[in-house]
Every structure is written in structure tokens, then in C-alpha cells.
C-alpha positions as CSV (number, residue, x, y, z in Angstrom):
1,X,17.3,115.3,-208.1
2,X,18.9,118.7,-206.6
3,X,16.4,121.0,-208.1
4,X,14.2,120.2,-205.1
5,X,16.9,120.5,-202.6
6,X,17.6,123.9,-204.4
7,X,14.4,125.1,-204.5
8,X,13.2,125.8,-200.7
9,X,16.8,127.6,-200.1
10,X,16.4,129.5,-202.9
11,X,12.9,130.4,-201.8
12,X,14.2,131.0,-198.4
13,X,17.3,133.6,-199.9
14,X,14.4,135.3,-201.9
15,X,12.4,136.2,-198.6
16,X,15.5,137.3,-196.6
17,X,16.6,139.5,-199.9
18,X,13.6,141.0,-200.0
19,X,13.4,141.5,-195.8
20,X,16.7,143.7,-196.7
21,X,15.2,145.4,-199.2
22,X,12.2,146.4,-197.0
23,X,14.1,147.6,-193.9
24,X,16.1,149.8,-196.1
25,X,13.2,151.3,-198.2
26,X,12.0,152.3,-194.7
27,X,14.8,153.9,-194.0
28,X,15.5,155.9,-197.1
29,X,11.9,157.0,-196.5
30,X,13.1,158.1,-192.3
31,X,16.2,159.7,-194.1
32,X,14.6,161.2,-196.7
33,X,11.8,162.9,-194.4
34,X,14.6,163.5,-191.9
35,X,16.6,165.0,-195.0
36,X,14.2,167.4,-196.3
37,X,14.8,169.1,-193.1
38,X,18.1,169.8,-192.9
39,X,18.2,171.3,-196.7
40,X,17.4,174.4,-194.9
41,X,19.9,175.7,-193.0
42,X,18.8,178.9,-190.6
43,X,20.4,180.3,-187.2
44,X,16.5,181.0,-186.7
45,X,14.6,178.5,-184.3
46,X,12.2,175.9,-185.1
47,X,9.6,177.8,-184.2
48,X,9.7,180.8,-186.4
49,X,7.6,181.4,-189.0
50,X,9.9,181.0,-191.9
51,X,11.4,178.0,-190.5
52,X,8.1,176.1,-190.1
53,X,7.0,177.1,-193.5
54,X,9.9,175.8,-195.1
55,X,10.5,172.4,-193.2
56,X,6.4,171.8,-193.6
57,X,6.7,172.4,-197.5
58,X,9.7,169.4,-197.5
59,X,7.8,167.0,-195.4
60,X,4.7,167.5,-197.2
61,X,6.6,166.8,-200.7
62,X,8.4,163.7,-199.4
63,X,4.9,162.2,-197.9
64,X,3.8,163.0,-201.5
65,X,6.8,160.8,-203.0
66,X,6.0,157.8,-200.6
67,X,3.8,156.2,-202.4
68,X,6.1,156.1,-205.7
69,X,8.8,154.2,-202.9
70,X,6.1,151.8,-201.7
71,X,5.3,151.3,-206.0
72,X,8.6,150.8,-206.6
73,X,9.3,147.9,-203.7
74,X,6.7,146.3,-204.8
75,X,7.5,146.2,-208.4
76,X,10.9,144.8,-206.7
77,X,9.4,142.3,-205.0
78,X,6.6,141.3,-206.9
79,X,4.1,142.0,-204.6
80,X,0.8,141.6,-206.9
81,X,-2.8,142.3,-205.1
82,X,-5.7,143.8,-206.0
83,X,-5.8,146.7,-203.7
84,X,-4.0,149.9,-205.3
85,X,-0.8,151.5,-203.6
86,X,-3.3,154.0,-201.8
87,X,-5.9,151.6,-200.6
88,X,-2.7,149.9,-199.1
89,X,-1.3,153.0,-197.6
90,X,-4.6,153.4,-195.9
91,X,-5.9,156.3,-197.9
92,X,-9.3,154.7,-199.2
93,X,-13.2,155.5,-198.9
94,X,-14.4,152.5,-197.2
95,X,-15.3,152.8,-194.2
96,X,-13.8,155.9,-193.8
97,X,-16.1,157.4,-191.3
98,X,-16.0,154.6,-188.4
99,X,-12.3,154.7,-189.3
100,X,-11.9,158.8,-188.1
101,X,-14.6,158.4,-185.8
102,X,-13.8,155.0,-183.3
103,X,-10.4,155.2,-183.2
104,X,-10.0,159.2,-182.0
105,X,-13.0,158.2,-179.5
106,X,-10.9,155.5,-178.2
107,X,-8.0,157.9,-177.8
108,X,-10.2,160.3,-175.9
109,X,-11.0,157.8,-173.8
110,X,-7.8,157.1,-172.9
111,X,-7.3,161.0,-171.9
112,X,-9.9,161.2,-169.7
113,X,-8.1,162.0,-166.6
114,X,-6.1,165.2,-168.5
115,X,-9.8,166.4,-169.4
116,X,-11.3,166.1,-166.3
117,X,-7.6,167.9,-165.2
118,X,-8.3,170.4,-167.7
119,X,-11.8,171.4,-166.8
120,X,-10.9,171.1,-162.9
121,X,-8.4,174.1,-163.2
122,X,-10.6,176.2,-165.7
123,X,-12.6,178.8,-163.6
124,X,-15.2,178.1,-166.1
125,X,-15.3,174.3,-166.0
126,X,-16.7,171.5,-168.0
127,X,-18.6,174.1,-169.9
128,X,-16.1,176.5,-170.3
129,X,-13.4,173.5,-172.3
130,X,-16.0,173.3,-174.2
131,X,-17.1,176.8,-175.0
132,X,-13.4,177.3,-176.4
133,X,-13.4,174.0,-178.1
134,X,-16.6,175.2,-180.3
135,X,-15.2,179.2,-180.2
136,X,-15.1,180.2,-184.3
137,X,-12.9,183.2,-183.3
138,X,-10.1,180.9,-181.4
139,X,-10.1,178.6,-184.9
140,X,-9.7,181.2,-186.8
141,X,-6.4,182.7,-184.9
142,X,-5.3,178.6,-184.6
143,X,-5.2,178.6,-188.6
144,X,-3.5,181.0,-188.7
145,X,-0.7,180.5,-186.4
146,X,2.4,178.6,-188.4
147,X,3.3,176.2,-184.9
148,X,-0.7,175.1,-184.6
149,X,-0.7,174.2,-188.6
150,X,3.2,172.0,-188.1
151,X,1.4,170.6,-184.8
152,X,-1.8,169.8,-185.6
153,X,-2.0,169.3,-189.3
154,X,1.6,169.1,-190.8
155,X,3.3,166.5,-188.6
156,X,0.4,164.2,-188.2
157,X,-0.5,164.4,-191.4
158,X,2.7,163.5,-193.1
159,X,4.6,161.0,-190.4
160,X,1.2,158.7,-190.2
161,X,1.3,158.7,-194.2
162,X,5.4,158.1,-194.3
163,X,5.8,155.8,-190.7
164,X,3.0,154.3,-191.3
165,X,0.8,154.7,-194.5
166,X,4.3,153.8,-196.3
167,X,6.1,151.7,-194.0
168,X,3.9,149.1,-192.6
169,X,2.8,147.9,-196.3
170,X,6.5,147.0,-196.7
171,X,6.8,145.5,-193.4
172,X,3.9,143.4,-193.4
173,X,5.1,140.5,-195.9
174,X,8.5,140.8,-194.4
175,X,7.7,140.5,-190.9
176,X,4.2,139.8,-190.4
177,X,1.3,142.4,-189.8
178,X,2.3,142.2,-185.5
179,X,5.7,142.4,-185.4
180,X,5.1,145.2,-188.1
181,X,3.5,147.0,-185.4
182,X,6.3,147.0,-183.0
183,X,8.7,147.2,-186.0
184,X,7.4,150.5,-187.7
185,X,8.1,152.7,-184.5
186,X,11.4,151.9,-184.3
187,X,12.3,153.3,-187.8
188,X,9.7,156.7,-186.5
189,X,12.6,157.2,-183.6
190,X,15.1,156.2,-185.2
191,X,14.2,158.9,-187.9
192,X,12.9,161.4,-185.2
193,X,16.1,161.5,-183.7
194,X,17.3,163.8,-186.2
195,X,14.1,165.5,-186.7
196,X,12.9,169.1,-185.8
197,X,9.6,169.5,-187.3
198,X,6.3,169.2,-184.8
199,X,8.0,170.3,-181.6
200,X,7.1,173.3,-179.6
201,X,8.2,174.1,-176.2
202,X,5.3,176.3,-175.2
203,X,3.3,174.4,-172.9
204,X,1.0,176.7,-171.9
205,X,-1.2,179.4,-173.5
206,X,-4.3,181.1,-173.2
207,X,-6.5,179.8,-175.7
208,X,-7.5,176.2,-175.3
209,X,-7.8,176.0,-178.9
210,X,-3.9,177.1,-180.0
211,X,-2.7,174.9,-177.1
212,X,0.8,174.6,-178.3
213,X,1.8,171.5,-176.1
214,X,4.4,168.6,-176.5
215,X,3.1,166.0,-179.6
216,X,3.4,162.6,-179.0
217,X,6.8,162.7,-181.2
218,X,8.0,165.5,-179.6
219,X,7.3,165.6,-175.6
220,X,10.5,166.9,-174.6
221,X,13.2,168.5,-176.1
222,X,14.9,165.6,-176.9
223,X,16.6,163.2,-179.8
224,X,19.5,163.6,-181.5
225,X,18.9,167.2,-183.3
226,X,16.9,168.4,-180.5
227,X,20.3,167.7,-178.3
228,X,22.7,169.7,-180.8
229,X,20.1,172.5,-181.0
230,X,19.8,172.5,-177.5
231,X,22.8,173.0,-177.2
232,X,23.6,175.5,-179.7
233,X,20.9,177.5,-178.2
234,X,22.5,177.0,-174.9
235,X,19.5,175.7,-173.2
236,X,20.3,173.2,-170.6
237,X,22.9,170.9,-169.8
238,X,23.9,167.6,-172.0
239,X,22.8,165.8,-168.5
240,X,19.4,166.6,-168.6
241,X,19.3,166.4,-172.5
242,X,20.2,163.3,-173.1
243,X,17.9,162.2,-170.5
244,X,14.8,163.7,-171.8
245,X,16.2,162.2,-175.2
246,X,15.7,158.7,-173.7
247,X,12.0,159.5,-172.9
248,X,11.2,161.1,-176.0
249,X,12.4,157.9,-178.1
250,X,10.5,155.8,-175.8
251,X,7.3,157.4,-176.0
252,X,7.8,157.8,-179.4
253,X,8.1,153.9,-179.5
254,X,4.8,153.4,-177.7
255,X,3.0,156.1,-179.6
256,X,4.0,154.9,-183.2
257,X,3.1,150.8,-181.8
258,X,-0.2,152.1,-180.8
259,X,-1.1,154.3,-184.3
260,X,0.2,151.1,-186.1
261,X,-1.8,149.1,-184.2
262,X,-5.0,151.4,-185.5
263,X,-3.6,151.2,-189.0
264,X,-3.5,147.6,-189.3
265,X,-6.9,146.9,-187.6
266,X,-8.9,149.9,-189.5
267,X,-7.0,149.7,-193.0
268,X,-7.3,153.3,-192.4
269,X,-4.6,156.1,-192.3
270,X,-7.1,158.6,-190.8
271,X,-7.3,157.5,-187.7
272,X,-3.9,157.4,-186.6
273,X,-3.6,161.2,-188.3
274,X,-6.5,162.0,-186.2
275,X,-5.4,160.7,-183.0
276,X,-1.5,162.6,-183.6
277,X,-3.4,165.4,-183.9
278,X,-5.4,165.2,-180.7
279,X,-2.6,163.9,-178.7
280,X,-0.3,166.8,-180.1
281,X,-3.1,169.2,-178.5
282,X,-3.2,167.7,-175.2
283,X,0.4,166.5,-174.7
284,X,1.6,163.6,-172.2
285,X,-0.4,163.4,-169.4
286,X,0.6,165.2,-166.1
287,X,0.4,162.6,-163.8
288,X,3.1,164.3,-161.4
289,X,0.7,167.5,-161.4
290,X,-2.5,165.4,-160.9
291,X,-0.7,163.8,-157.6
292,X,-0.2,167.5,-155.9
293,X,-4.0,168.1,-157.1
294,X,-6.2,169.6,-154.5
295,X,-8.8,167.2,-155.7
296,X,-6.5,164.8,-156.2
297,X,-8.2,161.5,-155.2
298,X,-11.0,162.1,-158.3
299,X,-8.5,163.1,-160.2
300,X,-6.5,160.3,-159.9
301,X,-9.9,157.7,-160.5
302,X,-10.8,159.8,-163.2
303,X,-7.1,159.1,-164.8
304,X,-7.6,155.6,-163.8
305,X,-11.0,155.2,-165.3
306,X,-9.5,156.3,-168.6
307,X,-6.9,153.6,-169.0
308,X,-9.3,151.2,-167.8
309,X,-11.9,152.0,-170.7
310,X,-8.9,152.3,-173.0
311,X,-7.6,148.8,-172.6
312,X,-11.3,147.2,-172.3
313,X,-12.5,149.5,-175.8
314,X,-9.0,148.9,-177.6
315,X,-10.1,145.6,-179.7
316,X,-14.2,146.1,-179.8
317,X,-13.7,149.9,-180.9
318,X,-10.9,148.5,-183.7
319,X,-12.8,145.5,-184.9
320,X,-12.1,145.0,-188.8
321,X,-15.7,144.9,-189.2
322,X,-16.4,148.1,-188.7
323,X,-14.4,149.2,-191.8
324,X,-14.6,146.3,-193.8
325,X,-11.7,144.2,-195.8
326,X,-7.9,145.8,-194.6
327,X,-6.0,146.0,-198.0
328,X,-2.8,146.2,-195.7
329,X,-3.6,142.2,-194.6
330,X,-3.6,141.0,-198.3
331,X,0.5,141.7,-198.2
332,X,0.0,139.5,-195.0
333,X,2.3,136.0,-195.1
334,X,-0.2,133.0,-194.0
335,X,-2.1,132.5,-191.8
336,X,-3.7,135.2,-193.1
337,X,-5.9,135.5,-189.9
338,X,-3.2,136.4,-188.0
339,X,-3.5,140.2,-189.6
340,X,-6.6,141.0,-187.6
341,X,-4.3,141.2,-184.8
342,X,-6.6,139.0,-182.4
């Protein structure tokens, strides 16, 4: 007569057990990426050479490791599906080209006012973005410069594959594949608050190409080890720190809840790696800059035109069926419908 009663509450223990167990994997991964940053020690900047080299070779072995952690939690918990530790960390052939394609389309949508900003303040114009865009000689000198390769490559490449590729396939049974979405980011600031790897303070440059702007996880100087270097290097006041601190981690927030949001409707890790990348080249929009424009009533329509088109593309542009069955959504606790994030 008790093994009934017992049953549901052990059931119940089980899941929280292995809730606890998920939230900490994901933050051994945050530490661990965070880690393999600080095992070099240097009095030289972020940005020098030898610096970005080293940190870049320690990110890229721990997004190698992740999948082992994901294996291992799911040897833990039991997880059992059909789908291989890959295909749930998004790395996978179907569908692969809608999956690179819509999503980055979508995110230059939603940077349509910067563009137009862009082209409006190039003597050239339209054709001249575009001429540097397609300029073999300005790849060539963005390959090989060591702060293009940690912006554009390094750091999307390896936090989409450890925040998200690793993370959300823990999160998911745990949580749910929407509050996963919301959940993920938090352990990407909370681990970007020590990191150091992805941010450059150069703003502006002469090639459009090598455009060495704020990424999305690194706007501002800002987080925990941007504040102690900042202040080692005797840059500015704690004041004005800790403030841009505050903006960094929430961007950060938004950013990760929108590349998760791609992850779990593509299945896909390349999309998110491709928008990181193109949001690292343009930075955060200007909006204080487009509001002392010249031209600023087209600018600012032009800037509203592309959040408008964002928001009405955001679920037609992501729609599952573009890119067929989401491993990620077989981890998904019933209703299992709820993973296509309606």
C-alpha cells in the first residue's frame, strides 16, 4: 500500500536531483571556459597578440571537451534518444543551409537602421559598404589580424557551442525548452563576468572589413574582470565601470535569450555562431548618434523599419519546418509541442 504513495515523491526527488545536477554542469562548463582564461597570466592586454592566441587556444579546447560534459550528464541522468550528443548540440547536416541562411537574414534585418547609418556617413555610400564588404584584399588583412579572428571567429564560435550548443540540451528536460531560453543567458553573464576573451575597445577603423567594434558579449568594458583590468590599467573610474558593467550583463542577457531562442527553433548551432559574428562586426546600435544625425528623421524610420521587420519575421523566418525535426526538443518534458516555442 505505500509503494504508490512512495513512488510519485520519489519520482518528484529524481527530477529536482537531476535539475541540480544540470545547473551545475552548466556552470562547470561557464567556469571552466572562464578558467582556461585565467591559466595565463600576462601584464600584456587583451588585445595583444600573444594574449589572444593563447586565451583562443583554451576556449577552443574547452568547446572541444563540451560535448564529453553534455555525454556524461546524460549518462547521469539517463537521458536516452535517438539523436547523438552532436545532433543535440546543434551541430548536424539537416537543414543546415536555411539554418545559416534565415536566421543571419533575420538579424540583418534587425540592423537595418546601423546600415543605412553606415552607408549615410561613407562618402562612397550604399555602393561603397559594399565594395569593402566584397574587397579580397581587406579579407585577407582581416585573417590575418589576431583581434578580427577572437571577434569574429573564436568567441562566436566557441560560446554558441558551450552557452548554448552544451547548455540548453541540459536545460531543456530540466526546465523546459522556454524557460531554457531565458535560463541559458544567465549562466553566459554570469560566466562572462570574469571573461576577457572577444572584447576590443577599438571602435573605429578604416577598413569596413576589420571593423573591430563591441560584440554583443562585450559592448563595453564591463563585468567583473573587465572592472579589475580596468582598473589595473588605470582607465576610468570604478563609477563609470561598474555602470557600464550593468549594461554589458544586460545586453548580454538579451543577446544570449535571442541566439537561444534561434537554437531551439532551428536545431542548429550555426545560426546563432553566425549572427555573434555579425553583431560582433557591427556592434550595439548607435541610437544616441542617429538622433544628432543630419538626416536624422530617415535615419530614425530606417532604425524603426528594422525592429519592425525583426519582430514581424522573428517566428516565420525560425519556423521548425524549414530545418526539419529539432533533436534539442526530444530532451523536451511533455507537451512536447511546447518546444516549438509557439
Amino acid at each position: 500500500m505505500l509503494e504508490p504513495e512512495h513512488g510519485p515523491v520519489t519520482q518528484v526527488e529524481h527530477t529536482f536531483t537531476r535539475c541540480q545536477v544540470c545547473v551545475l554542469s552548466c556552470l562547470l562548463l561557464a567556469c571552466l571556459y572562464v578558467g582556461s582564461l585565467y591559466v595565463w597570466r600576462s601584464s600584456l592586454p587583451r588585445d595583444h597578440p600573444s594574449v589572444i592566441k593563447r586565451r583562443c587556444a583554451s576556449v577552443l579546447l574547452v568547446s572541444a571537451l563540451s560535448p564529453a560534459v553534455v555525454k556524461v550528464w546524460m549518462h547521469w541522468a539517463d537521458i536516452q534518444v535517438d539523436a547523438s550528443v552532436l545532433e543535440l548540440m546543434g551541430v548536424r547536416l539537416g537543414g543546415l543551409l536555411p539554418a545559416a541562411v534565415l536566421p543571419l537574414l533575420l538579424t540583418v534585418v534587425f540592423y537595418l537602421g546601423p546600415l543605412v547609418h553606415a552607408a549615410m556617413d561613407d562618402p562612397a555610400g550604399f555602393s561603397g559598404e559594399l565594395q569593402s564588404a566584397l574587397d579580397v584584399q581587406s579579407w585577407r588583412l582581416c585573417v590575418g589580424d589576431a583581434v578580427w579572428l577572437r571577434n569574429q571567429v573564436v568567441a562566436p564560435l566557441t560560446e554558441e557551442l558551450v552557452f548554448r550548443g552544451a547548455m540548453l540540451p541540459m536545460l531543456v528536460p530540466c526546465a523546459g525548452p522556454t524557460a531554457a531560453i531565458f535560463t541559458a543567458p544567465l549562466f553566459f553573464g554570469v560566466g562572462m563576468a570574469t571573461r576577457c576573451s572577444g572584447c576590443s575597445y577599438s571602435v573605429n577603423t578604416d577598413d569596413f572589413m576589420c571593423l573591430s567594434s563591441q560584440p554583443p558579449s562585450a559592448v563595453v568594458p564591463a563585468h567583473l574582470h573587465h572592472i579589475t583590468e580596468q582598473q589595473r590599467l588605470h582607465k576610468d573610474n570604478m563609477s563609470i565601470v561598474l555602470t557600464v558593467s550593468g549594461m554589458q550583463f544586460l545586453y548580454t542577457t538579451v543577446f544570449g535569450a535571442f541566439t537561444a531562442f534561434i537554437f531551439m527553433r532551428t536545431g542548429h548551432v550555426v545560426g546563432p555562431v553566425l549572427c555573434h559574428s555579425f553583431c560582433n562586426s557591427r556592434g550595439l546600435p548607435d541610437i544616441s548618434a542617429a538622433l544628432q544625425h543630419p538626416q536624422r528623421p530617415a535615419l530614425l524610420v530606417s532604425y524603426a523599419t528594422g525592429l519592425l521587420l525583426f519582430l514581424v519575421l522573428l517566428f516565420p523566418l525560425t519556423d521548425p519546418f524549414f530545418y526539419g525535426a529539432i533533436p534539442v526538443c526530444s530532451l523536451a518534458p511533455p507537451p512536447t509541442s511546447a518546444c516549438q516555442i509557439q
